[in-house]
C-alpha positions in Angstrom: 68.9 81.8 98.7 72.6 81.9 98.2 74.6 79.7 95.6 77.8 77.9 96.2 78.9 76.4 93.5 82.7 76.9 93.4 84.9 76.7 96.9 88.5 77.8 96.9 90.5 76.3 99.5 94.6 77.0 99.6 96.6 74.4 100.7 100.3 74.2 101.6 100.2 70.3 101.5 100.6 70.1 105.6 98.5 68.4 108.2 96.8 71.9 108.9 96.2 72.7 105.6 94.1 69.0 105.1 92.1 70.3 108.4 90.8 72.4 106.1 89.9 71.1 103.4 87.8 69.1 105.1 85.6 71.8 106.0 85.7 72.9 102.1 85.0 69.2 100.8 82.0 69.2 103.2 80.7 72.2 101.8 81.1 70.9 98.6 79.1 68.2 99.1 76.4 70.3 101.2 75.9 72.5 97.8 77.2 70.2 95.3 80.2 72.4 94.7 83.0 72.3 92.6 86.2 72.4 95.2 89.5 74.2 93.8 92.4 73.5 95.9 95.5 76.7 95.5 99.0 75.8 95.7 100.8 79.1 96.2 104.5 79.3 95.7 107.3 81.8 95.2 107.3 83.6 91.9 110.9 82.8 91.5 110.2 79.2 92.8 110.6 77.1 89.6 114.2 76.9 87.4 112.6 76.4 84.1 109.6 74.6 82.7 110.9 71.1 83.4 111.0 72.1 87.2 107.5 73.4 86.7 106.0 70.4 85.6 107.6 67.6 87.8 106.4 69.8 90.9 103.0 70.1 89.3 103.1 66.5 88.6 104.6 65.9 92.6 100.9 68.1 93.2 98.7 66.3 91.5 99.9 63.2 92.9 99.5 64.9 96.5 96.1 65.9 96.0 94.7 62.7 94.1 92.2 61.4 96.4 90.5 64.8 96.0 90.6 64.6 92.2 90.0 61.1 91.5 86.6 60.4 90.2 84.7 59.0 92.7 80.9 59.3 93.5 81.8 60.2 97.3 83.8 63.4 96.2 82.9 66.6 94.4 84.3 67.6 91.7 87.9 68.8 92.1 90.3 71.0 90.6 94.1 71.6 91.5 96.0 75.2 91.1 99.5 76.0 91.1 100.0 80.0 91.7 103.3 81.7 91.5 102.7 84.6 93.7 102.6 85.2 98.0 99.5 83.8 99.7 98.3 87.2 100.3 97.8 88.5 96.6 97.3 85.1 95.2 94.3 83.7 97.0 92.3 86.5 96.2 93.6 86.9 92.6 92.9 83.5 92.2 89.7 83.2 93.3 88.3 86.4 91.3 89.9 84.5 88.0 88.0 81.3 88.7 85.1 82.8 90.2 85.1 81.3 93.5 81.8 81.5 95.9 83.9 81.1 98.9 87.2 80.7 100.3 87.9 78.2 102.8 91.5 78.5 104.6 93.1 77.6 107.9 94.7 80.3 110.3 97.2 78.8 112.4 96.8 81.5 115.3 100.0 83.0 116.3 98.7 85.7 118.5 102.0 87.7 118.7 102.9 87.4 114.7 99.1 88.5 114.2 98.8 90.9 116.5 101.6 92.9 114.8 101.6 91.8 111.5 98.2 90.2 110.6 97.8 87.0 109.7 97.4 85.7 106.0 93.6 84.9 107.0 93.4 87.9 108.6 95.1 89.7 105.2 93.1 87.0 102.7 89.7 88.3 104.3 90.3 91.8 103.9 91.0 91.5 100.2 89.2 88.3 98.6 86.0 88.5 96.5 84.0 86.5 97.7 83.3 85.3 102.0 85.9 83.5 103.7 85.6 80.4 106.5 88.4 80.7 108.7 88.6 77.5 110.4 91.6 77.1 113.8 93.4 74.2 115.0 91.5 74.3 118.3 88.2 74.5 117.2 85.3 72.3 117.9 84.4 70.2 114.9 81.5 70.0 112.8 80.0 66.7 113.9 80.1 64.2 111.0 83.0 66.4 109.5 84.9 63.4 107.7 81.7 61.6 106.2 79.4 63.1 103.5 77.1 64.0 105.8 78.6 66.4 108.5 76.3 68.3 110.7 76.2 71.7 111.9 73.5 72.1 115.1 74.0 75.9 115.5 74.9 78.8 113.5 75.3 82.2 115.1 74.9 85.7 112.9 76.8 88.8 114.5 74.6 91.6 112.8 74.4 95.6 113.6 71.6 95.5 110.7 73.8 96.5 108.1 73.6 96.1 104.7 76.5 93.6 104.7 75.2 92.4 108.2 72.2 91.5 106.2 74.8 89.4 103.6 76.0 87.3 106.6 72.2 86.5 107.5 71.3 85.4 103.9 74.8 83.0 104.3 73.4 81.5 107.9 70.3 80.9 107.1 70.8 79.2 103.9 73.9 77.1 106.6 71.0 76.4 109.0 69.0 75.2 106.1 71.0 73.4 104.8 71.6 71.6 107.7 68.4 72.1 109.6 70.3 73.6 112.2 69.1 76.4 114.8 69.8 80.0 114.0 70.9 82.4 116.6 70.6 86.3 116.0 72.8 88.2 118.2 72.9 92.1 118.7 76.1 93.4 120.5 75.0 96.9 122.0 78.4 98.6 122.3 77.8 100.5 126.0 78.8 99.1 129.3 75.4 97.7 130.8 75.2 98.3 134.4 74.1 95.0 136.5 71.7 97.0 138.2 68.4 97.2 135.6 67.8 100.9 137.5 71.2 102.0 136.9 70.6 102.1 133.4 71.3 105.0 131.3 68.1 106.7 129.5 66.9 105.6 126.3 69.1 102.4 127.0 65.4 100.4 127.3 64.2 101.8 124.2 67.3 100.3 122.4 67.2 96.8 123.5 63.9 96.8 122.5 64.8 98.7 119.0 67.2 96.0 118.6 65.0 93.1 119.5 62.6 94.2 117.1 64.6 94.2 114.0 65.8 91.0 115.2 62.6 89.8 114.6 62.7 91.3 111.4 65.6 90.2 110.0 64.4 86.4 109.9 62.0 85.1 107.0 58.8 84.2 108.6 59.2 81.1 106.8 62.2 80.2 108.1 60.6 79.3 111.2 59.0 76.0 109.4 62.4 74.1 108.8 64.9 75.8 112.1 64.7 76.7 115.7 65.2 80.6 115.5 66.7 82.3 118.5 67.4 86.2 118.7 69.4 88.0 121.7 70.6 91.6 122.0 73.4 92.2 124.7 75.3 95.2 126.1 79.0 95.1 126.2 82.2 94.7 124.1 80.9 93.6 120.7 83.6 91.2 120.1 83.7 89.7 124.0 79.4 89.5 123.5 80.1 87.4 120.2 82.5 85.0 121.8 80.9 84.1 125.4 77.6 83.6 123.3 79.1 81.0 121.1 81.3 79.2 124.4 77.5 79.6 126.0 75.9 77.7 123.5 78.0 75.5 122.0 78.0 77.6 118.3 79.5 75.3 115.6 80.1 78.2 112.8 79.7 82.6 113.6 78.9 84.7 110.4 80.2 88.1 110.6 79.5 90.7 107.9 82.3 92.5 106.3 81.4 96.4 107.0 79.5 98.1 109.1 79.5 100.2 112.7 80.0 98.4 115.4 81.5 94.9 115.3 81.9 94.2 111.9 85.0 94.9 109.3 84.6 99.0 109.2 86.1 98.6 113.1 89.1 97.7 111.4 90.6 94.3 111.7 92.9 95.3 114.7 89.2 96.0 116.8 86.7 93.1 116.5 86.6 90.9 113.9 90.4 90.1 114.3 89.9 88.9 117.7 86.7 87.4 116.5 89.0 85.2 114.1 91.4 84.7 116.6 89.6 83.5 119.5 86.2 82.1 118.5 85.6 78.4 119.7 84.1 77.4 116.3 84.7 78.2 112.5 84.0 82.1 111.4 82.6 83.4 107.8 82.9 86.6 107.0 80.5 87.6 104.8 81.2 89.9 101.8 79.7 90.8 98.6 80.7 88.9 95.7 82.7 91.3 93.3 82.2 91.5 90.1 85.7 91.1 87.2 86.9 94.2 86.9 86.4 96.1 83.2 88.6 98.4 81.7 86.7 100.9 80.1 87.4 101.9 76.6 89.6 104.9 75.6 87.5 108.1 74.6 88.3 110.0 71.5 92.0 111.9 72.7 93.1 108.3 73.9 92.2 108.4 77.4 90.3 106.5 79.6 87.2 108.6 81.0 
């Protein structure tokens, strides 16, 4: 089952920025995390060291009813980091070990669509899975009290490996929360809306698909959540989004690799529109990576 037990979430001090964090201080409560909230500023931001500290003392005053200690919150941490959002998110959650990153994307569709947004750029880089949450989202229920609820949890998988990843991080979700699962298959082809009309060996792979499906899914799992499984023909990333508006999805779990729909299409393809249209929050799932090790200089003085 997976562990949480540290969430990052960067914060700018805005309005947006407290959106969410109230996603990462319900997580943090759901797995009795530790929450780390990331300042990032300018390298060249601070004058001298007395500057340093009256704006860290200005942050910690910001972010006190996260860090008093109080019963009712987890256990909170604040970071300063001098460096861009981009770099320092990730850096800074590989140096405190993070289990997931929760951030806000303020969805600018032109400024992503040719320059990527710092989500977008976060996800591609950070060590650990990311919940990208919007502004026009539809909230967890129960969001602001220690008990929020999630009712439905859809997995995107193509049954890879890191499709597999994004399972493991839904069902533990649904769980958690005792919420139904939802399994969805994206078969990129165009799907005729005549059944005859289908190309051969098209049959063959819905059925394929709705077997491993099947598979995928604990047969325990099936004691403590509703377990639903689809396979659909079509744009990947268009299949993914009018099954969550169909069914009223509260969080979609994407893995990070793999053909098809997942982060190997390249984030101009599906996921990015994924993150940038979805009706609910999105993880993407990746493999936690481990601290890097600098191996040890051979005889002549170089590295092997």
């Amino acid at each position: 089952m997976i562990q949480i037990t540290r969430i990052l979430c960067p914060t700018d001090l805005s309005p947006q920025s407290d959106a969410a964090l109230q996603y990462a201080v319900a997580l943090a409560h759901t797995y009795g995390a530790q929450l780390l909230l990331c300042h990032c500023v300018p390298p060249t931001f601070f004058v001298d060291e007395a500057d340093r500290e009256r704006y860290r003392e200005k942050f910690e005053a910001a972010i006190s009813q996260y860090t008093r200690e109080d019963e009712t919150m987890p256990k909170c941490e604040g970071i300063i980091v001098e460096d861009d959002p981009v770099t320092g998110i990730p850096k800074t959650a590989a140096a405190h070990r993070a289990d997931l990153i929760v951030m806000r994307s303020r969805r600018r569709p032109l400024a992503a669509a040719l320059m990527g947004s710092t989500a977008e750029a976060v996800c591609r880089t950070a060590p650990c899975p990311v919940l990208v949450t919007h502004a026009h989202e539809v909230e967890w229920e129960g969001l602001n009290s220690e008990e929020p609820k999630i009712k439905r949890v859809l997995v995107a998988t193509d049954f890879s490996n890191d499709s597999e990843l994004a399972v493991q991080y839904g069902l533990s979700l649904a769980e958690e929360h005792q919420a139904e699962l939802h399994l969805l298959h994206a078969l990129p082809v165009a799907l005729s809306p005549a059944l005859a009309a289908m190309p051969t060996g098209i049959e063959s792979d819905f059925q394929r698909a709705a077997r491993q499906l099947q598979l995928a899914v604990p047969s325990e799992a099936h004691l403590w959540c509703k377990v639903y499984q689809a396979v659909r023909a079509g744009q990947p990333y268009r299949e993914i989004l009018t099954y969550a508006e169909e069914h009223n999805i509260d969080l979609i779990c994407l893995g990070e690799h793999g053909a098809g729909f997942t982060m190997r299409a390249l984030f101009g393809s599906n996921s990015d529109r994924v993150l940038r249209q979805a009706p609910c929050p999105v993880l993407i799932a990746r493999p936690l990576k481990p601290t890097a090790v600098i191996p040890p200089a051979n005889g002549n003085g170089t590295k092997p």
